[in-house]
C-alpha atoms as a printed R data frame, in Angstrom:
    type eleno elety resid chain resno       x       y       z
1   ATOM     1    CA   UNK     A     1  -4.905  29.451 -12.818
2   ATOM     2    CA   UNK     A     2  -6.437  25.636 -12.977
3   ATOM     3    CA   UNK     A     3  -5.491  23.395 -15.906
4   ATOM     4    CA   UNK     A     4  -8.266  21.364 -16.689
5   ATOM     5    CA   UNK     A     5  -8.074  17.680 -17.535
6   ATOM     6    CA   UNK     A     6 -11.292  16.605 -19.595
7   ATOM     7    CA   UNK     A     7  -9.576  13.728 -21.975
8   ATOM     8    CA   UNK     A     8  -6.723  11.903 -22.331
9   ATOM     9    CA   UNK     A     9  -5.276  13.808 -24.831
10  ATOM    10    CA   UNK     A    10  -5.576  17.027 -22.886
11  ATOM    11    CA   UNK     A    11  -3.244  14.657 -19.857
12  ATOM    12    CA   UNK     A    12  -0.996  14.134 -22.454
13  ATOM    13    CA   UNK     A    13  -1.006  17.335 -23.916
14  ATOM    14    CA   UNK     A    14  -0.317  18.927 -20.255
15  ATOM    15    CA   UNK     A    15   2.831  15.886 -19.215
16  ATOM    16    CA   UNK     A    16   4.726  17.201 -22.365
17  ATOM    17    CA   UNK     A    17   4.886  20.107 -20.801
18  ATOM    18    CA   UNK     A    18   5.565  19.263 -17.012
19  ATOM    19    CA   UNK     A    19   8.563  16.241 -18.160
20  ATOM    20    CA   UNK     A    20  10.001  19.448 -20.297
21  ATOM    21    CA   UNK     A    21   9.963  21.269 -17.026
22  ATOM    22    CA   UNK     A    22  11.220  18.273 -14.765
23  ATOM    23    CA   UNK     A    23  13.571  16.208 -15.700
24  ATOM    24    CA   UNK     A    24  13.377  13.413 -13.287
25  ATOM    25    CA   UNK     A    25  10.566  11.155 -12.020
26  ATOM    26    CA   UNK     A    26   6.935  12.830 -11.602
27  ATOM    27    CA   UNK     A    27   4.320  10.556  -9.587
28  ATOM    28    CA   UNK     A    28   0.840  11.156  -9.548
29  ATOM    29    CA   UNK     A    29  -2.671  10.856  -7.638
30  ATOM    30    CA   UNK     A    30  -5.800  10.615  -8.849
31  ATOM    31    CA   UNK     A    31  -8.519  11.873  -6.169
32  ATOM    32    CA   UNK     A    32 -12.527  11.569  -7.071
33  ATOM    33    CA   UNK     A    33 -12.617  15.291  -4.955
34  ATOM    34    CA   UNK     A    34 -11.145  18.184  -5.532
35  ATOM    35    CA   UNK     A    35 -11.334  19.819  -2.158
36  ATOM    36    CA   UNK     A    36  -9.506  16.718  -0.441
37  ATOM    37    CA   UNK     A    37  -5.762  17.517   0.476
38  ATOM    38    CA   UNK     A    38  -2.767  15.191   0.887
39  ATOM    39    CA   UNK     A    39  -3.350  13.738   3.774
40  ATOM    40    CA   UNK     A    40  -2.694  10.293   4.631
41  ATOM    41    CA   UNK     A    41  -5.573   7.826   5.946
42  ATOM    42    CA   UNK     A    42  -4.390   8.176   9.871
43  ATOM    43    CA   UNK     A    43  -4.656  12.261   9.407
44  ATOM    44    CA   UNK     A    44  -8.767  12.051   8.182
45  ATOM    45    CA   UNK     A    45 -10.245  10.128  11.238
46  ATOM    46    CA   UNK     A    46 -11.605  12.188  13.681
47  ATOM    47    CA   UNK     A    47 -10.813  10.282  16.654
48  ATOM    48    CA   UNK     A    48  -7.565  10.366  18.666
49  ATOM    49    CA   UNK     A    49  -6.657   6.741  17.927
50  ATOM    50    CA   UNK     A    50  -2.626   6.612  17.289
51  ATOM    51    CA   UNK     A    51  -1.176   4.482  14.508
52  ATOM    52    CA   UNK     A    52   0.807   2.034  16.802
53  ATOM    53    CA   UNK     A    53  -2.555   1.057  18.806
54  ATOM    54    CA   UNK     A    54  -4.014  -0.278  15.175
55  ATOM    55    CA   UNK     A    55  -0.771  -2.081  14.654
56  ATOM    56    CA   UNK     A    56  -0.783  -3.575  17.453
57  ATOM    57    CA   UNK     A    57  -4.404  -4.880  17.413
58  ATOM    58    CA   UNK     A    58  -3.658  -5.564  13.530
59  ATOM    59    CA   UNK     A    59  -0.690  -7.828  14.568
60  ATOM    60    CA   UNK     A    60  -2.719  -9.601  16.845
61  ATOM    61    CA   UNK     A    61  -5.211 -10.997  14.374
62  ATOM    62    CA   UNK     A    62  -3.428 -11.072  11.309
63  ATOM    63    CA   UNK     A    63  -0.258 -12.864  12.545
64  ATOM    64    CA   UNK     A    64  -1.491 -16.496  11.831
65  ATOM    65    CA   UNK     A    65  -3.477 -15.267   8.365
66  ATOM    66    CA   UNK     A    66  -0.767 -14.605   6.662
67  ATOM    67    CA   UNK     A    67   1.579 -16.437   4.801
68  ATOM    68    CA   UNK     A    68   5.052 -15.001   4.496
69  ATOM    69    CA   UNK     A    69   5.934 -13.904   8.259
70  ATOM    70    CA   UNK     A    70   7.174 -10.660   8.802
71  ATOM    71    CA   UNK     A    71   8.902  -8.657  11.749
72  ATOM    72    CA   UNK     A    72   9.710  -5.079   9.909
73  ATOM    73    CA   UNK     A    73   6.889  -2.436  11.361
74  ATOM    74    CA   UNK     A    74   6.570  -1.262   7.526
75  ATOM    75    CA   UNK     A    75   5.641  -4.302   6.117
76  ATOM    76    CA   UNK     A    76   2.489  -4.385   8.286
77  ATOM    77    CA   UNK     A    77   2.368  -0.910   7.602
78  ATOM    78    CA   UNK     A    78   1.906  -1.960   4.004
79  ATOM    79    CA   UNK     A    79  -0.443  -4.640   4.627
80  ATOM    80    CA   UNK     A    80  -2.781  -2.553   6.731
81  ATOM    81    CA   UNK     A    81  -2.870  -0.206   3.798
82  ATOM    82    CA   UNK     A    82  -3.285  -2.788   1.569
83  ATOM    83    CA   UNK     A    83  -6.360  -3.981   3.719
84  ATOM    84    CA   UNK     A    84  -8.083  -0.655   4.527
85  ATOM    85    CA   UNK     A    85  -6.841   0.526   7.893
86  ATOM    86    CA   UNK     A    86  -5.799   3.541   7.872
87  ATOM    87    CA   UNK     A    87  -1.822   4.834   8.493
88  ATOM    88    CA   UNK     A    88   0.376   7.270   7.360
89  ATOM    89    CA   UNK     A    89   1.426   6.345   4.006
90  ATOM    90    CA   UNK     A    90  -0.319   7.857   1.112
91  ATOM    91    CA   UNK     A    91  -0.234   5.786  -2.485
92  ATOM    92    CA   UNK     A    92   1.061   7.306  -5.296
93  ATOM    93    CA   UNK     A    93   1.802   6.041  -9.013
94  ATOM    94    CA   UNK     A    94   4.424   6.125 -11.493
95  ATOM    95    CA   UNK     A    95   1.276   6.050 -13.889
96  ATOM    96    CA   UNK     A    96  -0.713   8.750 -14.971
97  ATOM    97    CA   UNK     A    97  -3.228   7.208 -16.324
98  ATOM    98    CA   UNK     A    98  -3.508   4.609 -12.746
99  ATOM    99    CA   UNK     A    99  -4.094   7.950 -11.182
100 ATOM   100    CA   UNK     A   100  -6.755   9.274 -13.557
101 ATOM   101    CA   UNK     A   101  -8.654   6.304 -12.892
102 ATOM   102    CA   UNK     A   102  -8.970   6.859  -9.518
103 ATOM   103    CA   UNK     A   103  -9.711  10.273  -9.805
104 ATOM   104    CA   UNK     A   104 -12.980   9.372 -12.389
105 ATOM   105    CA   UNK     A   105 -14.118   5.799 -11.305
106 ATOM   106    CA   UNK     A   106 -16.520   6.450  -8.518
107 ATOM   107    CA   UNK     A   107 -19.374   7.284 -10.298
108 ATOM   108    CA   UNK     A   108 -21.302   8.374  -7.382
109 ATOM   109    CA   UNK     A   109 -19.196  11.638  -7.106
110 ATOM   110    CA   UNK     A   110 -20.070  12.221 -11.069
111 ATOM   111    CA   UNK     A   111 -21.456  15.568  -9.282
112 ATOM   112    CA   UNK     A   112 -17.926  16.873  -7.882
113 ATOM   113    CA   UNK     A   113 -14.874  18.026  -9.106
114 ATOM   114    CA   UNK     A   114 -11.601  15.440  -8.954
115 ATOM   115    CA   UNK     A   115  -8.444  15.874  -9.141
116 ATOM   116    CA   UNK     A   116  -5.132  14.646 -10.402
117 ATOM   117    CA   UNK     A   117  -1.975  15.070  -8.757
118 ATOM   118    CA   UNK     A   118   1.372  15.174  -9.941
119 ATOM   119    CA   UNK     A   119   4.183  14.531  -7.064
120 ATOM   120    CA   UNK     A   120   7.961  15.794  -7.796
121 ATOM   121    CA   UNK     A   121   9.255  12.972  -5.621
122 ATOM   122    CA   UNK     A   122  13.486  13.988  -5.366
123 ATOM   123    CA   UNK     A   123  12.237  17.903  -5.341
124 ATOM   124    CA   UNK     A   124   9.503  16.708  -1.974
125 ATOM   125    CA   UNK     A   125  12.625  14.613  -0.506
126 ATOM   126    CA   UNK     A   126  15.179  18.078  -0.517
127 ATOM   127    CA   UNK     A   127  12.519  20.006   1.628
128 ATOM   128    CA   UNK     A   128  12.921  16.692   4.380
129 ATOM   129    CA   UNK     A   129  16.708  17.405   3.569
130 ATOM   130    CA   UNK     A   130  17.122  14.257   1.986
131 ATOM   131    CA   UNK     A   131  19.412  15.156  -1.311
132 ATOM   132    CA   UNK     A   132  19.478  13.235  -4.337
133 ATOM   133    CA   UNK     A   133  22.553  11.038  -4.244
134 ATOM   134    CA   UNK     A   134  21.889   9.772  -7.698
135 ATOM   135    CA   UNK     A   135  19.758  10.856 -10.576
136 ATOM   136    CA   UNK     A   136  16.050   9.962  -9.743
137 ATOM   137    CA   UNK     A   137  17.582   8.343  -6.351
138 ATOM   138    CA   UNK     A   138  14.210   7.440  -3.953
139 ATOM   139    CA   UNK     A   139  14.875   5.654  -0.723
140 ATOM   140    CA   UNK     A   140  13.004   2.282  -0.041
141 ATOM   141    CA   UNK     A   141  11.569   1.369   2.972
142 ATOM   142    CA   UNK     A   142  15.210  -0.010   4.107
143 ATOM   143    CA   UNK     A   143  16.932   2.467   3.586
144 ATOM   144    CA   UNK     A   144  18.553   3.716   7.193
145 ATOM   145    CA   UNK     A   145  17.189   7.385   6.234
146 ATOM   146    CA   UNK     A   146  13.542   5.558   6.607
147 ATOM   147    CA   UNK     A   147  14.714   4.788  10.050
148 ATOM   148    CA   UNK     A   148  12.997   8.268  11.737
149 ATOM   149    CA   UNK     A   149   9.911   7.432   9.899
150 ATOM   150    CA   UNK     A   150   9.304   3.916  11.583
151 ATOM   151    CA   UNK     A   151   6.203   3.519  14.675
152 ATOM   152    CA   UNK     A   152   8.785   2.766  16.513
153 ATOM   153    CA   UNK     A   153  11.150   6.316  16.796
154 ATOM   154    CA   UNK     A   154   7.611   8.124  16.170
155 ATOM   155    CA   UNK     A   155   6.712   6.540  19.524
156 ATOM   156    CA   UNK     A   156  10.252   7.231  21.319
157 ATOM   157    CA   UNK     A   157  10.942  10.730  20.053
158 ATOM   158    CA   UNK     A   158   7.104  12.420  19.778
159 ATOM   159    CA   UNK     A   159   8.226  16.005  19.684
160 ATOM   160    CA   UNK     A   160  10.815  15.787  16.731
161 ATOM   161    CA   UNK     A   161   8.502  16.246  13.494
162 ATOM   162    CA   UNK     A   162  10.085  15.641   9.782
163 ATOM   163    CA   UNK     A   163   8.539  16.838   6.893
164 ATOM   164    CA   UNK     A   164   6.756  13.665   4.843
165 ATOM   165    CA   UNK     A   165   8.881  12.316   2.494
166 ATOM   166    CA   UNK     A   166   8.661  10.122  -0.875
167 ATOM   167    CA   UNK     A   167  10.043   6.224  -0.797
168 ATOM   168    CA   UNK     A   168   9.570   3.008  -2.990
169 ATOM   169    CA   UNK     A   169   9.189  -0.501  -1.628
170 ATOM   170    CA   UNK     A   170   9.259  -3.781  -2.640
171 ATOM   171    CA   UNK     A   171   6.068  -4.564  -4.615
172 ATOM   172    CA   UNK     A   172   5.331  -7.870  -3.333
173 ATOM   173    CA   UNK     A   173   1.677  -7.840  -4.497
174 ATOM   174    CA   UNK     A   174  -0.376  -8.155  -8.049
175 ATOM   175    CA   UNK     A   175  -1.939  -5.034  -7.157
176 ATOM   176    CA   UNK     A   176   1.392  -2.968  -6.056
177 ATOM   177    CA   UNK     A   177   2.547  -3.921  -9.095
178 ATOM   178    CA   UNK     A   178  -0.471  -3.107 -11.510
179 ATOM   179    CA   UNK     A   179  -0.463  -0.081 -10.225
180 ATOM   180    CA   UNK     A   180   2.717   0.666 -10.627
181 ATOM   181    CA   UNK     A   181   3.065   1.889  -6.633
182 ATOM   182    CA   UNK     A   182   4.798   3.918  -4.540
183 ATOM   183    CA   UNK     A   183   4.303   6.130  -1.638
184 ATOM   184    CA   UNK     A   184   5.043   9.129   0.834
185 ATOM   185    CA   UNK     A   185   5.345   8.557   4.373
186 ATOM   186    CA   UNK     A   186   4.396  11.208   7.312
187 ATOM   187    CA   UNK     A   187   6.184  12.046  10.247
188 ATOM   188    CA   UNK     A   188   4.367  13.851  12.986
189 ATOM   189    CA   UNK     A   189   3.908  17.082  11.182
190 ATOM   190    CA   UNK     A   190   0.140  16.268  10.236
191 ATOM   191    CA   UNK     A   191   0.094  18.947   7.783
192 ATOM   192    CA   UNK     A   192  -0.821  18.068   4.193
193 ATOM   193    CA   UNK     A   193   2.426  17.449   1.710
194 ATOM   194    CA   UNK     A   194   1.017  20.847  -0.570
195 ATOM   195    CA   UNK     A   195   1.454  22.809   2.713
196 ATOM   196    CA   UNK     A   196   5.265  21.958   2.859
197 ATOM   197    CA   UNK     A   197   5.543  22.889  -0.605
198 ATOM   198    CA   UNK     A   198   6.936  25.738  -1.859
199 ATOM   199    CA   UNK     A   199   8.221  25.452  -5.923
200 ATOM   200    CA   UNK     A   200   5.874  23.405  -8.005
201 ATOM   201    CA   UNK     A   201   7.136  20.026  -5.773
202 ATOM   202    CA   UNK     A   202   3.518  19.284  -6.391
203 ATOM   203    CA   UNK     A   203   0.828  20.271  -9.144
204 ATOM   204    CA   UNK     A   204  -3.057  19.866  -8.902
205 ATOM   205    CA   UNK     A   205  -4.732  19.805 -12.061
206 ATOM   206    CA   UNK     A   206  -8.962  19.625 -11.523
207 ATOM   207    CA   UNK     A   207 -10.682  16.980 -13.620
208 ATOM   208    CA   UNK     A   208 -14.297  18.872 -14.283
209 ATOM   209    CA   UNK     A   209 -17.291  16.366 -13.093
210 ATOM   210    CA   UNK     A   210 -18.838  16.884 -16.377
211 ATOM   211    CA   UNK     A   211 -15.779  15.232 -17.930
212 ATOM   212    CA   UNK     A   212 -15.560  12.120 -15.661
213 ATOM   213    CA   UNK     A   213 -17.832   9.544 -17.761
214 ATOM   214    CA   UNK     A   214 -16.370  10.794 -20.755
215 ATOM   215    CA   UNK     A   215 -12.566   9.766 -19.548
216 ATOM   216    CA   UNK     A   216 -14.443   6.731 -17.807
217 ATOM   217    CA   UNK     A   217 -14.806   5.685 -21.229
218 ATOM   218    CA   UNK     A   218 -12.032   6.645 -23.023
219 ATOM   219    CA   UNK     A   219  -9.645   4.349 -19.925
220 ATOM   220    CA   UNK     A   220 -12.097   1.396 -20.705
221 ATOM   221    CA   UNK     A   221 -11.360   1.930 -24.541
222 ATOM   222    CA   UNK     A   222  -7.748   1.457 -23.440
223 ATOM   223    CA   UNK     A   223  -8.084  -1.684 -21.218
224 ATOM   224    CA   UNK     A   224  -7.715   0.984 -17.804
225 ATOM   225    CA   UNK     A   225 -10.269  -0.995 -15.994
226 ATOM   226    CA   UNK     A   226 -10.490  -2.617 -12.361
227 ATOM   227    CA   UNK     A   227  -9.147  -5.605 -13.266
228 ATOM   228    CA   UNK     A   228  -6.071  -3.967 -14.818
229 ATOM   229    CA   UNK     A   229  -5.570  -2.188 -11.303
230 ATOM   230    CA   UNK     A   230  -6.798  -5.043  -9.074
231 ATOM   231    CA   UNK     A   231  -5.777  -8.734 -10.499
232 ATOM   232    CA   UNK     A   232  -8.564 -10.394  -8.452
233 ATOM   233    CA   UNK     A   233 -11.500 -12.747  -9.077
234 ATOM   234    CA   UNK     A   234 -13.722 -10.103  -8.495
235 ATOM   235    CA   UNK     A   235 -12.712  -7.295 -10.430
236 ATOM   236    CA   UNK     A   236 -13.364  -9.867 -13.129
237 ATOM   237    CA   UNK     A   237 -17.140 -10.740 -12.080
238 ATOM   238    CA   UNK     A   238 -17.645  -6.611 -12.104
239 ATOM   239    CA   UNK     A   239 -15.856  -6.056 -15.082
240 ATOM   240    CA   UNK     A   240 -18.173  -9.046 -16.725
241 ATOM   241    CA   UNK     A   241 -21.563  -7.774 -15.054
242 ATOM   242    CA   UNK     A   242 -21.112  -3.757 -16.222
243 ATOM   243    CA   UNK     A   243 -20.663  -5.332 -19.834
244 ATOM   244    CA   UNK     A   244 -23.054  -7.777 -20.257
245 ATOM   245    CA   UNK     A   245 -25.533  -7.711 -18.177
């Protein structure tokens, strides 16, 4: 059966009862469609082109534009996220209500369903067989089990696929941070992360379209807005243009 969100309270209401359920971390997703699956950026184009070609030709013109130099393939993996291009990460939150405002805030899909996802991250790591060596452990990005996930071993080994798996990483950016972020990371198993799941590692809970202006306003009420999210100059010229003029 789908659980509805349509308020705040009702997300509240409905996290009392997953954190009774699970005792360690829950992430979440907010998505402004219901029908869209788990899939990282790099799954959803339609043409062929691989994740190491966009690198490469990221690399090339981003090198001298940026200021702290990096040689670690996930870094630029990061900052090709960060900049639109698509790979095979897929952002997550530790907040729900980050999540819910990505699942409301386009108000051009007021017509369709969202949704909001919640991500057991340990309970997704087990099915890659990557056991919890610690209470809430999550491997970061350099983490040697991270090492089979890197463009490079994709490239070297093609026919060994993983299962995606959950990681943290340094947030070394105002809008990492504000959003609290974290990730999962495909291997070459392009399925979507619900289709490896078997026990409740994820839940989907639909956000009716009728009820997306009304949480729209109730995450404005609590300062949930764009610049919250994104700490730029010009989530602050929106912010300033919906409101007053």
């Amino acid at each position: 059966m789908e659980i509805e969100i349509n308020s705040i309270s009702k997300l509240i209401s409905q996290l009392k009862k997953e954190t009774k359920k699970c005792k360690e971390d829950i992430w979440f997703r907010g998505q402004s469609d219901f029908g869209w699956e788990l899939s990282p950026g790099i799954l959803r184009i339609s043409n062929t082109t691989s994740e190491g070609s966009l690198l490469s030709r990221f690399k090339q013109s981003a090198a001298m534009l940026i200021e702290n130099k990096t040689t670690d393939d996930f870094d630029w993996l990061f900052l090709m996220q960060h900049y639109g291009l698509p790979t095979r990460l897929l952002d997550w939150s530790e907040s729900p209500l980050t999540a819910l405002y990505f699942a409301v805030n386009d108000e051009e899909k007021d017509n369709i369903d969202g949704a909001l996802w919640l991500l057991k991250p340990t309970e997704l790591n087990e099915i890659a067989n990557i056991g919890a060596l610690e209470k809430n452990f999550i491997p970061s990005f350099d983490d040697e089990i991270l090492a089979n996930y890197s463009v490079k071993s994709l490239s070297s080994n093609p026919r060994h696929q993983l299962a995606p798996i959950a990681t943290i990483a340094t947030r070394n950016s105002p809008r990492i941070q504000a959003q609290l972020g974290v990730f999962t990371i495909h291997h070459l198993d392009t399925k979507p992360i619900e289709q490896f799941c078997q026990n409740e590692e994820v839940v989907k809970f639909k956000i009716p379209a009728k009820s997306k202006a009304k949480i729209r306003e109730e995450l404005s009420l609590l300062e949930v807005n764009k610049f919250a999210l994104f700490p730029e100059l010009s989530s602050i010229g929106e912010i300033i243009k919906k409101k007053f003029i």
